[in-house]
BAVEX-886635 format. One line per field, with one value per residue (C-alpha): residue number from 1; residue in one letter; z, x, y negated. Coordinates in pm, 1 decimal, decimal comma. Each point is the difference from the previous one (the first is absolute). Layout:
N
nr = (NUM ...);
rest = (A ...);
Z = (Z ...);
X = (X ...);
Y = (Y ...);
***
This chain:
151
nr = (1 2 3 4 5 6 7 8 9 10 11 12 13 14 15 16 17 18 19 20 21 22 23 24 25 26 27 28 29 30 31 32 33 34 35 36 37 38 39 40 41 42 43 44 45 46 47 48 49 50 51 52 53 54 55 56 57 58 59 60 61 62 63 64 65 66 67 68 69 70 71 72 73 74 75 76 77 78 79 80 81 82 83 84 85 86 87 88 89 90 91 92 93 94 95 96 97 98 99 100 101 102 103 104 105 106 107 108 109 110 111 112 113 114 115 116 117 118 119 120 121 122 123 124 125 126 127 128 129 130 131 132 133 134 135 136 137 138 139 140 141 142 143 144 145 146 147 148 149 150 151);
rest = (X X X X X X X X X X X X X X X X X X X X X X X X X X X X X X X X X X X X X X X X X X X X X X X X X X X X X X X X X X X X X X X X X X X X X X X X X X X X X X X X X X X X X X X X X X X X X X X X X X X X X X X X X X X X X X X X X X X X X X X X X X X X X X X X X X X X X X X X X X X X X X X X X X X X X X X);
Z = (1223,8 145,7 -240,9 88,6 -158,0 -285,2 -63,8 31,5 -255,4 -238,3 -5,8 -17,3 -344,1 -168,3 130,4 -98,6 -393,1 20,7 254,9 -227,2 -266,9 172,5 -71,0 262,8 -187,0 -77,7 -41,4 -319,5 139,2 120,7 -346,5 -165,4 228,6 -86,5 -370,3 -185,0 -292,4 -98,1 -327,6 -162,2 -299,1 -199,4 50,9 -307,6 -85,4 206,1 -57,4 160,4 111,9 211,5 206,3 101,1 138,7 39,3 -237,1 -24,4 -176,2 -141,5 -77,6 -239,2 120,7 -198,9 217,4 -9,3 292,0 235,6 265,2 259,4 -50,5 -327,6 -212,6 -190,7 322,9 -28,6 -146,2 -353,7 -245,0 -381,1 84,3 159,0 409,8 105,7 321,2 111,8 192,8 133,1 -219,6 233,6 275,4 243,9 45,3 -278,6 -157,7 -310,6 -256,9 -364,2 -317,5 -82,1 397,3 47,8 382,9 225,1 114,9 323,1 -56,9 127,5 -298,1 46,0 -96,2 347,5 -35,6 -14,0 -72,5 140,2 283,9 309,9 -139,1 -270,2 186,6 -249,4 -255,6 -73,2 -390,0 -189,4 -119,9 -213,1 118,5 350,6 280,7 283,5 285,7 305,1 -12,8 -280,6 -349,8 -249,5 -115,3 17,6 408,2 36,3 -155,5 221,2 282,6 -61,4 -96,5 332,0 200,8 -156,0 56,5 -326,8 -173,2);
X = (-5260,7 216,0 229,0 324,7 -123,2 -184,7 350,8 207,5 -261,2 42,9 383,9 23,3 -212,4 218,6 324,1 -38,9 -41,0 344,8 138,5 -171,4 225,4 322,2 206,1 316,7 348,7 92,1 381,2 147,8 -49,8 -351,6 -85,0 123,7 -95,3 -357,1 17,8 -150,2 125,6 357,6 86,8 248,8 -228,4 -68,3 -325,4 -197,5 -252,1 -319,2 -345,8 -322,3 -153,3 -385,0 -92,2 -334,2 -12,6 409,7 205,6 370,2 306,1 167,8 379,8 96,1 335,9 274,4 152,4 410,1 39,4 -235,7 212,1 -292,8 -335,1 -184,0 -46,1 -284,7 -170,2 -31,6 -322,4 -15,0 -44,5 -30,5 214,2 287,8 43,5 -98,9 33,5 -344,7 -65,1 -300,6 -100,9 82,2 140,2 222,6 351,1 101,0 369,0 44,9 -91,9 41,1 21,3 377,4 93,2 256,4 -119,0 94,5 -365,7 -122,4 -360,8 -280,8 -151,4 -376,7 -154,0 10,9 9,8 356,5 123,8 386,4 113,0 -35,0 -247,5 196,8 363,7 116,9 34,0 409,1 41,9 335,3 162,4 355,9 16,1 -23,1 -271,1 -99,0 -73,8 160,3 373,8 -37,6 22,2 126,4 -293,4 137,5 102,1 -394,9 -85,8 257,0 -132,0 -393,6 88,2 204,6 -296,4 -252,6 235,3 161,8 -403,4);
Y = (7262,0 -279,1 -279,5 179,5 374,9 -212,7 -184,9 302,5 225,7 -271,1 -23,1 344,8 -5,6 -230,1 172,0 317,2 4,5 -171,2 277,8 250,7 -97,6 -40,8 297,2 74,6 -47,5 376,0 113,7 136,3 370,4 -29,3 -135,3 260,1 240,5 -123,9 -21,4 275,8 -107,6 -220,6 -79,6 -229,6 -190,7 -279,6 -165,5 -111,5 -232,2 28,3 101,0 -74,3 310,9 26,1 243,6 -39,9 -364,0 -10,6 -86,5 88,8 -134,7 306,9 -30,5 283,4 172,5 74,5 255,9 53,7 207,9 180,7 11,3 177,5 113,6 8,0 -266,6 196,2 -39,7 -405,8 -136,2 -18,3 -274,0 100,5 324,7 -155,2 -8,8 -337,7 -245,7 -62,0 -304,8 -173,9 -294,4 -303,9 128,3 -221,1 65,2 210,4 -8,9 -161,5 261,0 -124,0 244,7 61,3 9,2 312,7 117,8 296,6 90,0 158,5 106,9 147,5 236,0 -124,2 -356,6 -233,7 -344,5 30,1 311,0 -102,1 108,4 -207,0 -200,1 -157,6 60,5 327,3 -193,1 -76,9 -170,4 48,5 -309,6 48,9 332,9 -97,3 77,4 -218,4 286,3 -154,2 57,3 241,5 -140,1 272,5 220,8 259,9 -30,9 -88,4 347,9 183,1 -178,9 82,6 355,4 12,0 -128,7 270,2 294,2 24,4 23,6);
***
C-alpha cells in the first residue's frame, strides 16, 4: 500500500461519521409527505428513559390537534404520546417543557424521531408559526394536509 491510498483511507474515516450525519434540507411537502404522524402539542417536562445501554429524553405530549397519522402510534411515556430523543445528540432544536410545536414525526424511537433529522419541527410563538413564509397555524395545517393528499 503506497502513502497516497494510506492518506486517502484515513481521510475518508474521519469524514464520513460527519457525512453520516448530515441530513439534505427537505421541503415542507417532502416532510410531510414523510411524517407518519403530525400533531399540534405542548411538550412537557422531560424524563430520562434507558433502553438497554441508551438512554432517551422523553418529552410527554400534550396533543391539541392530530392533524395526520396517529398520535396513539408515538412512543409512550407514563400513558401519554411522547417525543423521544436520543440523550445527547448534536443538533437538535431547542426542546424545553411548555414549548407549543407543530410536529412532523416518525412513529418509532430514532435518535430523533422529527422529520428530516430534526427539520419537522415548527414551534408556535403568540399564535404564530415560523414555517418559511407561512406563519398562521392554521395555513401550515392546510399546507401539510395539501402535501399528503388531503390524509
Amino acid at each position: 500500500m503506497n502513502a497516497r491510498t494510506l492518506l486517502l483511507g484515513a481521510a475518508l474515516a474521519v469524514l464520513s461519521p460527519a457525512l453520516a450525519t448530515t441530513a439534505p434540507t427537505l421541503t415542507l411537502t417532502q416532510q410531510a409527505q414523510r411524517a407518519e404522524v403530525i400533531v399540534r402539542a405542548t411538550l412537557g417536562t422531560p424524563a430520562e428513559v434507558k433502553d438497554g445501554e441508551v438512554t432517551y429524553l422523553a418529552y410527554p405530549l400534550t396533543v391539541t390537534e392530530t392533524i395526520a397519522g396517529d398520535a396513539a402510534k408515538l412512543p409512550q411515556q407514563d400513558g401519554k404520546p411522547a417525543l423521544f430523543v436520543l440523550k445527547g445528540v448534536d443538533s437538535l432544536p431547542d426542546l424545553r417543557a411548555g414549548l407549543e410545536v407543530v410536529a412532523l414525526l416518525y412513529a418509532s424511537r430514532l435518535d430523533s424521531p422529527v422529520v428530516g433529522f430534526n427539520q419537522g419541527l415548527y414551534p408556535v410563538t403568540a399564535g404564530k408559526v415560523a414555517a418559511g413564509d407561512i406563519t398562521d397555524p392554521t395555513k401550515l395545517r392546510e399546507a401539510l394536509l395539501g402535501a399528503r393528499g388531503g390524509k
